[in-house]
N, C-alpha and C positions, 0 to 999 in steps of 0.2 A: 532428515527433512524429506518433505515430499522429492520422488527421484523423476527429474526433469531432462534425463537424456533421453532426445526426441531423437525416434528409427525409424523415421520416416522422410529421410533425404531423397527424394525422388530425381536421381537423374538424367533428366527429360531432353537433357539438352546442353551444349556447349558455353550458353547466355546464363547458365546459373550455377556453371561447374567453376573450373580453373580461368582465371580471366588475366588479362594482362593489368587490369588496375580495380583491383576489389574495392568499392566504396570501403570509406575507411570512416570509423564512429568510436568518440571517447564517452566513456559515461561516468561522470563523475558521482561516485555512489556516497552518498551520506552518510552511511553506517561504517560498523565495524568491519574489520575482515574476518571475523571469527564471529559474527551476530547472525544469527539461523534467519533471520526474515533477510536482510541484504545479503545474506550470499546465495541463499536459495530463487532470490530476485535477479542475480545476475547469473546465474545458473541458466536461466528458463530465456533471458535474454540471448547470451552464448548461443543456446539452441537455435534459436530465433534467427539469428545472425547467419549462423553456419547454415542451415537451411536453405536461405537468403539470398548465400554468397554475398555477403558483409563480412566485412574484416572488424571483430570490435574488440576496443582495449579497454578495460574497467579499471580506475583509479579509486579507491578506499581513502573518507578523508578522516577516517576513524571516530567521529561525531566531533570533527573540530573544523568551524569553519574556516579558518586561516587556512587549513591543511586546502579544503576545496576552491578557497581562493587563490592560492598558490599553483593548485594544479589547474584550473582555468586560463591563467596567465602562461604557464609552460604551452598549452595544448592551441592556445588562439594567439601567439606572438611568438610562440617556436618555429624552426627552421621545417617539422612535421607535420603540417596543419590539419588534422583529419578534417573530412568534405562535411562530418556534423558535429556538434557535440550534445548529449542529454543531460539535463541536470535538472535537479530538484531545488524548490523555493523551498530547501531546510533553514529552518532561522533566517527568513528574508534575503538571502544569500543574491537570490535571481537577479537585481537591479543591478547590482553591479557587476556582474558578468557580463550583462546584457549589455549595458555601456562600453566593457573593454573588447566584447567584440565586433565593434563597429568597425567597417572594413578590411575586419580580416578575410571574408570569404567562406568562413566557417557558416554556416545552416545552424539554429540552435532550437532545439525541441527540449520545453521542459513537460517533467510526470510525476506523477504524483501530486505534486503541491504548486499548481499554478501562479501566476502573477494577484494580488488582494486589487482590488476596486482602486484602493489608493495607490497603491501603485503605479498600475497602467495609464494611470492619471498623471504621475508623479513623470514617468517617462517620456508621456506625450508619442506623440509621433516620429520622432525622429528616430526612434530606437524598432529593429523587426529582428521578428523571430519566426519560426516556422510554424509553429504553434504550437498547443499547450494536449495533455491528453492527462483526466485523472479520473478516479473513482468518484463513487456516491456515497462520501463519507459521509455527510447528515443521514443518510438515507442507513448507512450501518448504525450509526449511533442510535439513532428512533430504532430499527430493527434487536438491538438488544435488550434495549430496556422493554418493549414491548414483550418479547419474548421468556425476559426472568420473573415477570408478572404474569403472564401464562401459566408457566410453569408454580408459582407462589400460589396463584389462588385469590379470590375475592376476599377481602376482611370484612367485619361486622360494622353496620353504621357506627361511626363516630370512632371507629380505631383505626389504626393509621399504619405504615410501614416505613422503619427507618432504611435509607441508602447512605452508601456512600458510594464516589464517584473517584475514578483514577484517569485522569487525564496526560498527555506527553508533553511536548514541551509549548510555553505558553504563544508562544510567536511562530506557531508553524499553523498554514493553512485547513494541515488536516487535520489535525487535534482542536483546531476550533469549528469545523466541521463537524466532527463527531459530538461536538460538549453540545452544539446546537439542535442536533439530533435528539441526543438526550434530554436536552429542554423541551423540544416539541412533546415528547413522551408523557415527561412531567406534567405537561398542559393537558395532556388528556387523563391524567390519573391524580388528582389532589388526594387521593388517598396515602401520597409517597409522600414520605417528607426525605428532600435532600439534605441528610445533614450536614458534610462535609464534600468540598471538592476541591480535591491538590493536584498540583502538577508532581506528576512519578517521573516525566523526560524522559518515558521509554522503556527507565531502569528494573530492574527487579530488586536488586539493593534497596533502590530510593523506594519505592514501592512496599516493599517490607518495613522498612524504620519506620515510612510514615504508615504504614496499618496495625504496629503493633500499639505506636500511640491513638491511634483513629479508635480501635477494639476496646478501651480502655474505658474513651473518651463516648464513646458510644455503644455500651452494653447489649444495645437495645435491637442490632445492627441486621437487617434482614437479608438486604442485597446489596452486592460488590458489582459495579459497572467499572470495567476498564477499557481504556480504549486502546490496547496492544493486547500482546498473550504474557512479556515478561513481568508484565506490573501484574497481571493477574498472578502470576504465580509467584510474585512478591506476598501479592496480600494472603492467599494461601497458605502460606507458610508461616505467615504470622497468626490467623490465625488458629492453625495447627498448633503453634506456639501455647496459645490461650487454653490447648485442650479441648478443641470445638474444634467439628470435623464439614470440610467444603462440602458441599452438597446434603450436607444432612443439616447442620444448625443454619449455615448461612448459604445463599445461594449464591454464583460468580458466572457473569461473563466476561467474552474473552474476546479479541479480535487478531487472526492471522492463523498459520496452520504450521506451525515447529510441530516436532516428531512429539513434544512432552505434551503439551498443549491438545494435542490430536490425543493422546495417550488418556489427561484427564478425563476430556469427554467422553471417551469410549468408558472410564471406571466411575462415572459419576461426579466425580470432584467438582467439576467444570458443566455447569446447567445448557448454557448458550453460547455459543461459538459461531463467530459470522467469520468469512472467509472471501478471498479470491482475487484482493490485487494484487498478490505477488507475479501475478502473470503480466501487469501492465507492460513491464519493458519488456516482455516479449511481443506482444500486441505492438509496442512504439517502432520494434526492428521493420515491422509489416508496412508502415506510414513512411519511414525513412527509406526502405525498398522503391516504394511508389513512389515517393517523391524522385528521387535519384532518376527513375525508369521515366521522369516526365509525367506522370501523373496529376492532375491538381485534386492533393487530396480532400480540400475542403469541400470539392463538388460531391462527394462519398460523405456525406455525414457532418461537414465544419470542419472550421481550421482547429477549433479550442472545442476541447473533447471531453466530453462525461460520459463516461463508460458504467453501465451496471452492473458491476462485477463482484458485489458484495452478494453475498447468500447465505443462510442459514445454514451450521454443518448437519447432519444430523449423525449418528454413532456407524450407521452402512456408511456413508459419507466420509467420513475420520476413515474410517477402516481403506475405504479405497485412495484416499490419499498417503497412509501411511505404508500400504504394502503394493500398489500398481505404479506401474510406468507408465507416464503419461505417453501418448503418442497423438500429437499437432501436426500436419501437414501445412505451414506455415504458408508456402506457395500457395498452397489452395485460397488461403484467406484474400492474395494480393486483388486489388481493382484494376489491374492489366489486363485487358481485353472485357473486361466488364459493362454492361450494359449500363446508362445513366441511375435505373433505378436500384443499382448495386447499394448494399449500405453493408459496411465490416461487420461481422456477427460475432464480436469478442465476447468472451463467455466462458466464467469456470467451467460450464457444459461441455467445452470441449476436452475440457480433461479426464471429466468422468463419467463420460459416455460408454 
């Protein structure tokens, strides 16, 4: 995976070296411990943190939420209270954390996958949090499909292009972000016809079963939209299965930046590749810094955050992610001493400058 150990700890000073009480921050990760997009996201966090001078502990609830309810309860009604906690609205999860940590003292920032309309309705007032920070998943969604059609070409009046679509799992924020993305696309191109769209949940397994039925069921199949990288290299492999080869009969995009994923695109396989929030929780270490240091971060940009962090890869791109070390001066980004018209300048840009 992209290599996130940042060499650039500047120290400036005794206020961000050794301290007698390190803010301390749990992040309660959604994923695997062995899934190349969350570990490489807490990777880049880590960095973020140490930089920081934050103390951060990552908890893995391995895609079960009971596991992140359980560790919620340990981390906001334990005898260790860390001063934040981060967590993501995976599987609507957020409401009720948010409820259990009413009066603990705990600060809670969630990323990635915000509070839904009904929700924060559902909550009312009586429930706070520190705020919210995520990407422009619609905005990735529309940027690939737009982009596999780029690449395909205009059809002849009255002929048409079949898709199919891979979505993750049905009740997370950003999977229905992305599907909406791709809707808007659709609206600009009636020449696609959607012919199928599953839930893959992320998986590559589930992802392949259902595209080697998908291939079957739809001969005709021109582009693969998926909204992660392991469903793309799900369908991929099926169908390679078929004896049809990605990037020559069918075209696939992909969304995230694992080492294989970056690998395809650079060999063709893989047409369209957007990238870049695996950086968010490092970006959220920068917010929880400031806030801590007294800050109000929402005078820098809002409390509840969309970040544009999605971008197209291109094959120079892949290459610098797969072979450079990124290097962030995380300090630099802070609003500490900054002017009012300060605004955070989070951006894959800073990695591959």
């Amino acid at each position: 995976m992209l290599k996130v150990l940042i060499a650039c700890v500047w120290l400036l000073g005794s206020a961000y070296g050794a301290m007698a009480h390190a803010t301390s921050v749990v992040f309660l990760n959604p994923g695997m411990s062995t899934e190349t997009f969350w570990v490489s996201y807490a990777q880049f966090m880590q960095a973020g943190a140490k930089d920081l001078g934050l103390h951060l502990r990552v908890r893995y609830s391995e895609r079960n939420t009971q596991n992140t309810l359980i560790q919620a309860r340990e981390a906001l009604q334990g005898n260790e209270r860390p001063d934040y906690l981060v967590l993501v609205n995976e599987q609507y999860v957020a409401p009720q954390i948010l409820r259990m940590a009413q009066g603990s003292g705990v600060k809670l920032l969630l990323v990635n996958n915000a509070l839904t309309a009904d929700q924060v309705q559902m909550l009312g007032h009586d429930v706070d949090w520190l705020g919210s920070m995520v990407p422009d998943d619609e905005q990735a969604g529309y940027l690939m499909l737009s982009d596999l059609l780029r690449q395909h070409g205009p059809v002849a009046p009255g002929e048409s292009i079949d898709l199919l679509a891979f979505s993750g799992f049905k009740n997370t924020p950003a999977a229905q972000l992305r599907e909406q993305g791709l809707h808007r696309a659709l609206a600009e191109h009636p020449e696609v016809r959607l012919r199928q769209l599953v839930y893959g949940e992320w998986s590559r397994q589930r992802a392949f079963e259902q595209a080697t039925q998908l291939f079957k069921r739809y001969p005709q199949t021109a582009l693969v939209w998926s909204a992660n990288d392991e469903m793309a290299l799900g369908a991929m492999q099926a169908l390679q299965g078929s004896g049809q080869m990605p990037g020559k009969h069918v075209l696939f995009s992909a969304l995230n930046s694992s080492p294989e994923i970056l690998h395809a695109r650079l060999d063709g396989r893989l047409s369209t590749l957007v990238a870049g929030h695996f950086t968010l929780g490092g970006w959220a270490m920068v917010l929880i810094h400031d806030d801590a240091k007294g800050v109000d971060i929402g005078a820098f940009g809002g409390r509840d955050r969309q970040e544009a962090l999605f971008q197209l890869i291109d094959a120079a791109q892949a290459q610098r992610l797969l072979g450079a070390t990124a290097r962030v001066d995380f300090r630099a980004l802070s609003a500490v001493g900054k002017p009012a018209s300060y605004r955070y300048p989070f951006s894959l840009q800073l990695l591959l400058r």
